[in-house]
N, C-alpha and C positions, 0 to 999 in steps of 0.2 A: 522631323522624326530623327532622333538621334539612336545610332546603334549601342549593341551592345556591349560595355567597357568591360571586354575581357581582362584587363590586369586588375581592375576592382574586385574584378570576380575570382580571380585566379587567387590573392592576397585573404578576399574572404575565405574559401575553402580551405587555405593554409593556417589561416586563423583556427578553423574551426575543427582541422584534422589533429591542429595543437593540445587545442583542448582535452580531445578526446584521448590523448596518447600521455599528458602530464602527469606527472607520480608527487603526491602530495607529501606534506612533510607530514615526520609521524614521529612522538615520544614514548609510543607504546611499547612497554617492554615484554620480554620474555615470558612473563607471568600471568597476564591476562592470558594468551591464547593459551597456556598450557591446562588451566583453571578451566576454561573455558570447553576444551576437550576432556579435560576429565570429568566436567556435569554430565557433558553429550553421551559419551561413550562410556562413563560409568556402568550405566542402564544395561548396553547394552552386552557387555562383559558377564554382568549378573544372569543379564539371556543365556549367553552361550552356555556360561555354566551350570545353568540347570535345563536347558535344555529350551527355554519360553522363547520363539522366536519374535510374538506379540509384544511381550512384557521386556523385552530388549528395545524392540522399534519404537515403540511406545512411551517408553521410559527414556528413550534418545530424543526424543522430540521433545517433550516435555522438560527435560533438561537443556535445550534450547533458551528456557528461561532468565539462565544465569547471564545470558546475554544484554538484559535490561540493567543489569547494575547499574546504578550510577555513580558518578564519581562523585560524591558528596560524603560529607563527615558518617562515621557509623553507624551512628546512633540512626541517621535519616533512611541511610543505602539500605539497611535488612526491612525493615518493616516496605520500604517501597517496594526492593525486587519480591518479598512474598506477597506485596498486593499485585504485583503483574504474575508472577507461578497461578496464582488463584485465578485471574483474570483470564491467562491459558488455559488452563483444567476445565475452567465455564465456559470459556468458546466452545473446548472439546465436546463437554456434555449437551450443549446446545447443539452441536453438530449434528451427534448420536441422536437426539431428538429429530432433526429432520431427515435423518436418514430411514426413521421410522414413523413417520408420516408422510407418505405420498403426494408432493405439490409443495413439501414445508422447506426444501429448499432454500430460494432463491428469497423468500422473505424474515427465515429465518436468519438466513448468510448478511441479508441486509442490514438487520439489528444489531448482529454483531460487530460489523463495520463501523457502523453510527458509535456505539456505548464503545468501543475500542476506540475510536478516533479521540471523542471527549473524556475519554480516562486518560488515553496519551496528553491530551491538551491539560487536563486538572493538576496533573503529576508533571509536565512541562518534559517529557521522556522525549532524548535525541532517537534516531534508529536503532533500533527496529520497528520501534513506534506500534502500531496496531498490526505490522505484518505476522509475527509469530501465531497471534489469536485469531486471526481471521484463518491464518493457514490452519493451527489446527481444527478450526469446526468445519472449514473447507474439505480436508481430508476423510473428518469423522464422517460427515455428511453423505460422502459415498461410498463408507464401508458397510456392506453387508450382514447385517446381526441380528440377532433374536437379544429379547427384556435379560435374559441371564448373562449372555455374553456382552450387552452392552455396560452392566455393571461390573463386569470383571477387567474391561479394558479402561470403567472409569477410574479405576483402582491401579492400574499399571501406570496410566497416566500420571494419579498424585503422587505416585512412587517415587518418580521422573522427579518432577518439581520438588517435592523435598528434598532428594538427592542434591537437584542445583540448589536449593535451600542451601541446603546443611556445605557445601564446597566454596557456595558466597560467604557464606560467616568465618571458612577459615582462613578462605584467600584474603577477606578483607581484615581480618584481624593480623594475617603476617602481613600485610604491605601496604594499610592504610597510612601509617606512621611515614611513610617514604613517598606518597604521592600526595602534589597539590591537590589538593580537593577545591571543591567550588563552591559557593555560596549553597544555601539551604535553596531544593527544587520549590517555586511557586506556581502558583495557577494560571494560568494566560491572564492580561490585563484584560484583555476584550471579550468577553462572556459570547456574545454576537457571533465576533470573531469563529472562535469557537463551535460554536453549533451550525455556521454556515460551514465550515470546511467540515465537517461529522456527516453532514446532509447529504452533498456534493458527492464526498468521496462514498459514500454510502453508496449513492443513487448508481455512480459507474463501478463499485465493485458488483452490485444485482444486476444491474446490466450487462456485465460483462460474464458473469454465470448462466443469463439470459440468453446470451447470444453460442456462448458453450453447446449448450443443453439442444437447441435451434439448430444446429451445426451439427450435432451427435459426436462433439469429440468423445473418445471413448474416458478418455482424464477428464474432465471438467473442471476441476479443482484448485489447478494449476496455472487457470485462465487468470480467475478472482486475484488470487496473489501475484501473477506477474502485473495484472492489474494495478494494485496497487502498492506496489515496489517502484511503478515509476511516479504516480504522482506524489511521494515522497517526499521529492525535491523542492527545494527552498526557493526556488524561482522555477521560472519556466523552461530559460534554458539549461538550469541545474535539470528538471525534468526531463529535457530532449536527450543531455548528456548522457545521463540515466540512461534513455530508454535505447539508445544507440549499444552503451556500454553490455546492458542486458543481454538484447539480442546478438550483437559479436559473441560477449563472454557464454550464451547462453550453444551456439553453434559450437565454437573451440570448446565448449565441456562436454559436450556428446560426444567427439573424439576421445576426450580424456577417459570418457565411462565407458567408449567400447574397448580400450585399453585397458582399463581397469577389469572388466565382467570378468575376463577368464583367469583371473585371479580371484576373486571372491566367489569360493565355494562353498563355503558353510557358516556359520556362524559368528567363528573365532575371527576369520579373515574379516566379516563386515563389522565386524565391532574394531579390529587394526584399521579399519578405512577410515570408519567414522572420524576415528581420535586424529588420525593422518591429517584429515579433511580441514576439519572443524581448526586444529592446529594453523595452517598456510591459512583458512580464510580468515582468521580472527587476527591473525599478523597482515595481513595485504587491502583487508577492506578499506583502512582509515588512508592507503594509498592511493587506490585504485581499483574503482568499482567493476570494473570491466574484467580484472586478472581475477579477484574475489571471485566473479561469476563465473568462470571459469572452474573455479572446484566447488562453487555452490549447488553446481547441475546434479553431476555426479551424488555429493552428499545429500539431498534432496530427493533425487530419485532414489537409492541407494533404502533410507529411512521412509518414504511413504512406501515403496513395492516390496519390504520389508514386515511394516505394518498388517498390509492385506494383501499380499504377492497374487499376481493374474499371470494367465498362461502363456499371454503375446510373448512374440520372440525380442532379442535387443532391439533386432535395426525398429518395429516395429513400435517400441518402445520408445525409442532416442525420436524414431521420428514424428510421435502424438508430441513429446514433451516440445518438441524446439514448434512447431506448429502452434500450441498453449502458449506460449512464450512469444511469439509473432503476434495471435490476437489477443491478448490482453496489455500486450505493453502500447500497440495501436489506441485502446482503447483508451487507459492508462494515459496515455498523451492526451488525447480529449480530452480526460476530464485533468488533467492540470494545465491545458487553455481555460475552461473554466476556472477554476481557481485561481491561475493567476494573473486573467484579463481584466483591467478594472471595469471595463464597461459591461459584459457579462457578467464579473461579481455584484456588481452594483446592481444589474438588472434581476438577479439569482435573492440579494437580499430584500427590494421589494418585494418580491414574491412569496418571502417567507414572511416578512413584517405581516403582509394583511392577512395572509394566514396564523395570526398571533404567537407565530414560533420565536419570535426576535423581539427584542425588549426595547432597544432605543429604534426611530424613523433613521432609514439610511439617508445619506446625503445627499440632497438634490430632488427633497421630495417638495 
């Protein structure tokens, strides 16, 4: 019986504390994240000015959108980012729909998962991927609304998205001339591929609504999309990094938001946050996930208690979110063991093959 080799071990954890603390390289200029905040906080500028504190939040989220640009020639970048603004808008109204059906939930949250995954896959979209549209039906889903109000928030909504519309046509017409672009976006080679990570990530974002709901967090919302913000990641221990990066960044941003509250008193001030916000994370993301998440907490809560504001107090507040944040990025982990185990995948894609979900016999049948 041989003991255990502390200096292997000691070298691994330095390894692995490495990781977590590296600052990536980044060519990103000035102009994305300023573009970037003024879709977000556009919306909610227009709020404060007339007074719509919905049609501010609403319209800041929904400008969220402008985040899916891609970097590809012009002519490709606008018709793709208005197929994702659309793509958000219908999570939305999907959402609305299950908030107004009793049990429609957790299978409607599911679809949207699924059709957001294999949109992301058809369109070949780096991050955000399906998290923006899942968070917005996640959100819709547990606001509170009668048939008149839900059409009037679906309307604040598209406001939102054309706004990021209309600020992607003129950010990319002054600075596509100046940035390498990339080949024209294609479809995944692997059709299969494809529908098995849609299914997967599907099955643990409803699961993890699942287990919300089970639990009575008072957010539920928040679960789904920490959920699936870690299995994201392009391997597994891209995933773990994530999910580590998450929960750090996700604990250091409740601090930053109880700093923040007693500044943001009205309006005016959360629409200066937003743009504040949205500004540091759109320069720090393509860095380091972990610092991003750190002003992600804040702008996140900030925009959904915004949306549909409840009476809890901060601490009570800071402490559902980081709680949300703990089980779904758990969960979150699970299911990108799934997905990136080959013997689990493999065993995941028989299972669909004989369910005739899957077009080619996986390997090894």
């Amino acid at each position: 019986m041989t003991g255990l080799d502390w200096k292997a071990l000691r070298s691994r954890i330095g390894k692995e504390l490495a990781l977590l603390v590296t600052l990536q390289r980044s060519d990103r200029s000035w102009q994305l994240p300023f573009a970037a905040a003024l879709a977000s906080g556009g919306p909610m500028l227009f709020g404060a000015a007339t007074g719509q504190a919905a049609l501010g939040a609403l319209g800041a989220i929904a400008g969220l959108a402008f985040l899916y640009l891609p970097p590809v020639g012009l002519f490709q970048r606008i018709p793709v980012m208005m197929a994702c603004a659309f793509a958000m808008l219908s999570g939305y109204a999907v959402g609305l729909m299950a908030a107004m059906v009793p049990g429609a939930a957790i299978p409607l949250i599911w679809i949207v998962a699924v059709l957001a995954m294999l949109f992301c896959k058809a369109y070949s979209l780096a991050p955000p991927g399906p998290l923006f549209i899942v968070l917005s039906a996640a959100v819709a889903a547990f606001t509170p609304l009668d048939m008149a109000h839900a059409f009037r928030n679906i309307g604040y909504f598209a406001f939102g998205a054309l706004w990021a519309c209309g600020v992607a046509i003129v950010y990319s017409a002054l600075t596509v001339r100046r940035q390498d672009v990339r080949p024209v976006l294609r479809p995944a080679a692997d059709r299969d591929d494809g529908v098995t990570d849609a299914l997967i990530a599907g099955f643990f974002v409803a699961l993890s609504l699942l287990i919300a709901l089970l639990l009575d967090l008072p957010r539920p919302y928040w679960v789904p999309v920490s959920c699936l913000a870690i299995m994201q990641g392009v391997t597994l221990r891209a995933s773990w990094t994530r999910n580590v990066h998450r929960i750090v960044g996700t604990f250091i941003g409740l601090g930053v938001t109880w700093l923040l509250l007693p500044f943001i008193h009205d309006l005016w001030t959360i629409a200066a946050a937003i743009i504040l916000l949205t500004f540091i994370i759109e320069t720090v993301v393509v860095r380091h996930y972990a610092f991003a998440a750190i002003f992600f907490t804040p702008l996140t809560l900030i925009l959904a208690e915004t949306s549909h504001p409840a009476t809890d107090g901060a601490g009570a507040l800071m402490a559902a979110r980081l709680i949300d944040t703990i089980v779904g990025a758990m969960i979150g982990l699970s299911g990108a063991l799934c997905l990136h185990t080959p013997g689990w995948r493999l065993m995941i894609r028989r299972g669909l093959f004989r369910l005739g979900l899957l077009h080619d016999r996986p390997g090894g049948d």
